[in-house]
C-alpha positions in Angstrom: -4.1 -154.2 116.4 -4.4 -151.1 113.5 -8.1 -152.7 112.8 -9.1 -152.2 116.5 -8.0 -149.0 116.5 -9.1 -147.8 113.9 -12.7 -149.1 114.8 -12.7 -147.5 118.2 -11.8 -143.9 116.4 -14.9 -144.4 114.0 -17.0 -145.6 116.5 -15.6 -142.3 119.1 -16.6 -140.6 115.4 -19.7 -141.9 114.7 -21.3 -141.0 118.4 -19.2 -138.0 118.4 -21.7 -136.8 115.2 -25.3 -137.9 117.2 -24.6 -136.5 120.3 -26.5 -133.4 121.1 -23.8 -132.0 122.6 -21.2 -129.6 121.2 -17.7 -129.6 122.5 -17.6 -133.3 124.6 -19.0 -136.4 124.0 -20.9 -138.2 127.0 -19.0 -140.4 129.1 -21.9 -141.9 130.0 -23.3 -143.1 126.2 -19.2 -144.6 125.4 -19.5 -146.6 128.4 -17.9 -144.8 130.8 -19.7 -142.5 133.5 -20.4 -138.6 134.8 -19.4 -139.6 138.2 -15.7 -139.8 139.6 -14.2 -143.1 141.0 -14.0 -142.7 144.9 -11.7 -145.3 146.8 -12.8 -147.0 150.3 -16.7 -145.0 150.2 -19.3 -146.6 152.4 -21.0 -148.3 151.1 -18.9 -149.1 148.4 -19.1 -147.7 144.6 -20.2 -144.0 145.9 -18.8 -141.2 143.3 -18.8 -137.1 142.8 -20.4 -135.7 140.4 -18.5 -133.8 137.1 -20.5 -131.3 137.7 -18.2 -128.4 135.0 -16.9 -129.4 131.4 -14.8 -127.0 129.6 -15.6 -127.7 126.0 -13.6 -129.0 123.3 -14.9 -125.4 121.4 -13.0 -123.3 123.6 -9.6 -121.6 122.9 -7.0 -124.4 122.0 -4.8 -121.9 124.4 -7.0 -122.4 127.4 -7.4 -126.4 126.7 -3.9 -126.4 127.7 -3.4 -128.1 131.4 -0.3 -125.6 131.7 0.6 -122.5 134.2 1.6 -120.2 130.9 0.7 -119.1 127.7 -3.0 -118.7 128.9 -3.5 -121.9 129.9 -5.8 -123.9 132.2 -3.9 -123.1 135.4 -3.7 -119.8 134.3 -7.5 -119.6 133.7 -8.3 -121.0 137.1 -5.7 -119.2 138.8 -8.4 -115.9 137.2 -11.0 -117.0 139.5 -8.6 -118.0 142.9 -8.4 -121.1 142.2 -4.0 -122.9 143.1 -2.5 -125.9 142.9 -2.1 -128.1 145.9 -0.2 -126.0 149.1 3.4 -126.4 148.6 2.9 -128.7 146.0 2.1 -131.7 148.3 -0.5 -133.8 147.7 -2.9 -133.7 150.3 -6.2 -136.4 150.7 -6.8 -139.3 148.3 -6.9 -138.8 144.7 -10.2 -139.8 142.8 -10.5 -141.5 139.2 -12.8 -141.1 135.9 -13.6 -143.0 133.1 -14.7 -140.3 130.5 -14.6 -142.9 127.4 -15.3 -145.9 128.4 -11.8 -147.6 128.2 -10.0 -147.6 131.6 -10.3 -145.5 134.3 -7.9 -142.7 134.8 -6.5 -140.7 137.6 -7.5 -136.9 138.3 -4.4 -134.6 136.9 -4.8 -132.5 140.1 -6.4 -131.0 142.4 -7.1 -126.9 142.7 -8.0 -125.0 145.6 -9.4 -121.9 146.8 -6.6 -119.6 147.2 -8.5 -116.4 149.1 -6.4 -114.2 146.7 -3.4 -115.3 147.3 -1.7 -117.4 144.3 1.4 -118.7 146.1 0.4 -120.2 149.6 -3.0 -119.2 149.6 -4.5 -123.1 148.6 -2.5 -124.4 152.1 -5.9 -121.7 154.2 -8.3 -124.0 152.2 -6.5 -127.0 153.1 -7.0 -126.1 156.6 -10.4 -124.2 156.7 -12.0 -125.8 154.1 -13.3 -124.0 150.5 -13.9 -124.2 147.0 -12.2 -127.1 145.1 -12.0 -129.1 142.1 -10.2 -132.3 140.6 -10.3 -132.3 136.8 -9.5 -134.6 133.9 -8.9 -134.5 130.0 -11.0 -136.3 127.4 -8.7 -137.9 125.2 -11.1 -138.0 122.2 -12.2 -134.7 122.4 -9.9 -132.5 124.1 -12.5 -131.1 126.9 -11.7 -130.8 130.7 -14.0 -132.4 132.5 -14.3 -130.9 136.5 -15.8 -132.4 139.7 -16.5 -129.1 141.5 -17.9 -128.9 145.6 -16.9 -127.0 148.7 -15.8 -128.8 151.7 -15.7 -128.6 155.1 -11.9 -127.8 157.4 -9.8 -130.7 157.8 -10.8 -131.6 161.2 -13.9 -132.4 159.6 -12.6 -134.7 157.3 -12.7 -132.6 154.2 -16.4 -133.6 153.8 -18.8 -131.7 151.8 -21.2 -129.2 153.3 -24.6 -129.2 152.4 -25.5 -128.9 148.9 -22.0 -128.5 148.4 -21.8 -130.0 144.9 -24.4 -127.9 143.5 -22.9 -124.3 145.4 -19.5 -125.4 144.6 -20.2 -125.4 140.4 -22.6 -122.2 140.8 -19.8 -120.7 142.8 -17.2 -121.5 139.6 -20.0 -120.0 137.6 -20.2 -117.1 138.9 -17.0 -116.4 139.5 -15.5 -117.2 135.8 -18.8 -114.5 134.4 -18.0 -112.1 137.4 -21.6 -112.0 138.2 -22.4 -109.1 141.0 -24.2 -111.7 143.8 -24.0 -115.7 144.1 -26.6 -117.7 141.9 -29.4 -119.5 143.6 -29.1 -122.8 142.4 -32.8 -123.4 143.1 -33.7 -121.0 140.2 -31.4 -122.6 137.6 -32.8 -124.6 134.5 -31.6 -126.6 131.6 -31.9 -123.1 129.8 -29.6 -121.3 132.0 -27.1 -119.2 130.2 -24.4 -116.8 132.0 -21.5 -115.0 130.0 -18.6 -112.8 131.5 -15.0 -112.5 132.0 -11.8 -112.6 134.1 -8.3 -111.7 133.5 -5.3 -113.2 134.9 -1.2 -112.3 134.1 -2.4 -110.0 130.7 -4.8 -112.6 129.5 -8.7 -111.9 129.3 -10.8 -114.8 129.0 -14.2 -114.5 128.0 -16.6 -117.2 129.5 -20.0 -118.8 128.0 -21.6 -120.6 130.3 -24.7 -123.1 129.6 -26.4 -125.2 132.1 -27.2 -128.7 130.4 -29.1 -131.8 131.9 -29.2 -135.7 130.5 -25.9 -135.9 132.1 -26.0 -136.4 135.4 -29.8 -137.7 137.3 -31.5 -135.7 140.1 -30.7 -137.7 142.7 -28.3 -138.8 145.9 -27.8 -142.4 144.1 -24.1 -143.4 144.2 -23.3 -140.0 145.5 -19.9 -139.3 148.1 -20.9 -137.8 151.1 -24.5 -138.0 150.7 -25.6 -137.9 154.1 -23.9 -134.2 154.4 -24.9 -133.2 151.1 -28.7 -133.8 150.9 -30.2 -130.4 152.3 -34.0 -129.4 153.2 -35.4 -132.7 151.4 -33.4 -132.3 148.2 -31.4 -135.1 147.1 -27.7 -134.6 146.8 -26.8 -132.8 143.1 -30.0 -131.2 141.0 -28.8 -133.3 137.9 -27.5 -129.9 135.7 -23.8 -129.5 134.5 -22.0 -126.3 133.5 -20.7 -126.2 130.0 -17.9 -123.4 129.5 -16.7 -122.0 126.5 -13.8 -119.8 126.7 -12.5 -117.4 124.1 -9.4 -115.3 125.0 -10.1 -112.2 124.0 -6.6 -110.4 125.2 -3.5 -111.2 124.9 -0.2 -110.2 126.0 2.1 -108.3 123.3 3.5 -110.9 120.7 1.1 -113.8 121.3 -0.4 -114.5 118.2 -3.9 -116.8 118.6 -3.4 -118.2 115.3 -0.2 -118.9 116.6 -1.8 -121.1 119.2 -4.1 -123.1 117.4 -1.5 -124.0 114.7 0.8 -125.3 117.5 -2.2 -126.9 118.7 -3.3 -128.7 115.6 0.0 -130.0 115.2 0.0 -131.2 118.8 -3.1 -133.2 117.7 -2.5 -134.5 114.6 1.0 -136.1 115.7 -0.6 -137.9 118.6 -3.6 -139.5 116.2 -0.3 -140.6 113.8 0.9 -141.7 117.0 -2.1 -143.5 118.2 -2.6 -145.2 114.6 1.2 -146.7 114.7 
């Protein structure tokens, strides 16, 4: 059992060092794949596309999926983004093999909150918004987001046109605070967008890099394609957002070093762990 283990952490190594990437490794070259697992599509085997990774470079802090201490919740919560109204679970939950090992539920699901942090995710439930379902990559660390805006409920929560591509832009420019809303039709593999947001005394500082190879141009395999495909464009433009965060403020007393150290220690103890 320690042999195959060990092999799989050299081989997650060895890729880890050629891929052109910085902060992930590609789901798609370990065997796994850059769309979600959708339950019950028609036809069967359709997928949403992880359209947002936060990178593995980012602030250990931020990397966190927690409410506090400037973690991820915390970071969404920055650009309106709330856990599920009242906690409940509404709609099916998707799955996502980012390694190629086994497939693995979403942790949860955000949603637009219209500035309000509390009960302000049950309005998108209803009317419809911005959400996202995301998931960690257990060899690297990054978050890995499938990103859209849907339609109300009475539609059947199903994705407006383009929705994929306007939901991720939407994320974009919200975590940069950029002025208007990016036109998705001028965006590139070269695209680069920096800014910040600040949420409970934390300031996070957001690079963002649009990336392609990930993901194909195309409605192949893609939920809701028959709402999403707009104006003779197929259903996602193939690009994915790469963020970077750096948390440039803190509240009094919280020491970044601090963070990381925990964080390290967090990381070596589950590799000992994995290894026993």
């Amino acid at each position: 059992m320690l042999h195959w283990l060990l092999l799989a952490h050299v081989s997650a190594a060895l890729l880890a060092r050629d891929s052109p990437y910085s902060g992930f490794n590609d789901p798609n070259v370990l065997g796994g794949s850059m769309l979600t697992i959708v339950n019950n599509t028609y036809p069967p085997g359709l997928g949403e596309p992880l359209n947002v990774i936060l990178s593995a470079d980012s602030d250990p802090a931020v990397l966190k999926d927690s409410l506090y201490d400037g973690g991820f919740q915390n970071y969404m919560l920055s650009v309106h983004l709330s856990t599920q109204c009242l906690g409940a679970q509404f709609g099916s939950t998707q799955e996502a093999n980012l390694d190629g090992h086994t497939n693995v539920t979403e942790i949860q699901t955000l949603r637009q909150n219209y500035g309000d942090p509390y009960i302000g995710s049950c309005r998108e439930t209803f009317e419809g918004g911005q959400h996202l379902r995301y998931w960690k990559q257990n060899d690297t660390g990054a978050i890995f987001m499938a990103v859209s805006v849907e339609m109300e409920l009475i539609k059947g929560h199903d994705i407006i046109p383009n929705g994929y591509n306007v939901g991720r832009d939407f994320l974009v420019g919200n975590v940069t605070s950029l002025p208007a809303p990016l036109d998705g039709r001028n965006l590139t593999n070269t695209s680069t967008f920096v800014g910040s947001t600040r949420y409970r005394n934390y300031t996070y500082n957001t690079e963002v890099r649009y990336v392609g190879g990930l993901l194909s141009n195309s409605s192949a395999d893609i939920n809701h394609y028959l709402t999403v495909e707009e104006d003779g464009m197929p259903a996602i433009d193939g690009l994915v957002a790469v963020f970077t965060v750096s948390i440039t403020d803190r509240p009094k007393g919280v020491s970044a070093a601090g963070r990381a150290g925990a964080s390290a220690l967090v990381a070596a103890a589950a590799l000992v762990a994995a290894l026993v």
